[in-house]
N, C-alpha and C positions, 0 to 999 in steps of 0.2 A: 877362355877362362873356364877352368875346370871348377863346379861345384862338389866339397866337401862336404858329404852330409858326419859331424863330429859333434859331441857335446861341446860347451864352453869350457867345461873343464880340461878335456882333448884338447881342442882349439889355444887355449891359453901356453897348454905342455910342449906344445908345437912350437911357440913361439919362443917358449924360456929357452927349449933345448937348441934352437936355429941362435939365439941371442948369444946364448953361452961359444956353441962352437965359432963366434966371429967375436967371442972376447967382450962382450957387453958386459956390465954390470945392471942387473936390475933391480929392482921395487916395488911387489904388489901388495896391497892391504887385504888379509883374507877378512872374510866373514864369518859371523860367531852367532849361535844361536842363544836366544834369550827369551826370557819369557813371552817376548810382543814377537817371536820369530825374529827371521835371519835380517844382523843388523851388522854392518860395518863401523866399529867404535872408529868415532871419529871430531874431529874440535873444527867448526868451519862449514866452511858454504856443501852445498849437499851437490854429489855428481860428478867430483873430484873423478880423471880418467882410470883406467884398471892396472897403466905400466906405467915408469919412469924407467928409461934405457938409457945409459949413458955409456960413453965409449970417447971420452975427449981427440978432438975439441966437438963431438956432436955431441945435444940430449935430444930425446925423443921421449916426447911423451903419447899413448896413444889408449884408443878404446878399444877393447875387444868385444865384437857380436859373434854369436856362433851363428843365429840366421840370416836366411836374404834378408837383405834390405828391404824387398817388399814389404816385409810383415814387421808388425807394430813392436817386436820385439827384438826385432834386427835395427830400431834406429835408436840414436841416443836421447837420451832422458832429455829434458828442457835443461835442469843443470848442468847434465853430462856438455851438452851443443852449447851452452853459453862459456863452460870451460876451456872446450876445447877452442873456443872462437878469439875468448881472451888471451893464452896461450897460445896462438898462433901470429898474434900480434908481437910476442918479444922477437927480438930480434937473436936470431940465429936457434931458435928452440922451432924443432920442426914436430906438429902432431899428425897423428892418423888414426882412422877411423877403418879400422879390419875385421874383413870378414873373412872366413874359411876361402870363398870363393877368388880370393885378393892374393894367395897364396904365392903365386910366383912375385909379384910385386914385396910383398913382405923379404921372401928369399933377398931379391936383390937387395933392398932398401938396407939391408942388417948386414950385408956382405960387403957393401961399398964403402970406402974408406973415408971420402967426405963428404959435406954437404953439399944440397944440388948447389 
């Protein structure tokens, strides 16, 4: 597993542009700064994941981290991890939790035509 040292924003670019070249259609919510600083307008539970990739008959929804996992900033928020957990319960909607270093896995997982 090769380590990526890349911003999030890098990291994110990476993904729309691997998404796109395999025909995905996606969905990020950007951030907007405001007087209380950077906030994602938004109606609903907080931690909602950063993609929604769809490509029928798959959706994938997933979190992007730019760092290792080791560090506190590389793992998902309590909302983020209860999202991703509830959503991993529907039936046939597959999530991930990606980092830089996941890279070949990502490759594949957006290349492949169905679900596992």
């Amino acid at each position: 597993m090769t380590r990526l040292l890349v911003t999030e924003k890098e990291w994110k670019a990476k993904v729309i542009e691997t998404a796109r070249l395999f025909g995905w259609r996606y969905a990020h919510f950007l951030m907007a700064k405001t007087k209380r600083g950077w906030r994602t307008p938004q109606e609903g539970d907080l931690g909602f994941p950063d993609m929604v990739l769809v490509r029928p008959p798959r959706l994938i929804i997933v979190e992007l981290k730019a760092h290792p996992p080791a560090v506190k900033a590389g793992q998902p928020s309590e909302g983020q991890a209860e999202w991703l957990n509830q959503l991993r319960a529907v039936p046939g909607v597959e999530t991930y939790l990606w980092w830089p270093g996941d890279w070949e896995q990502v490759y594949l997982t957006l290349a492949k035509d169905s679900q596992p």
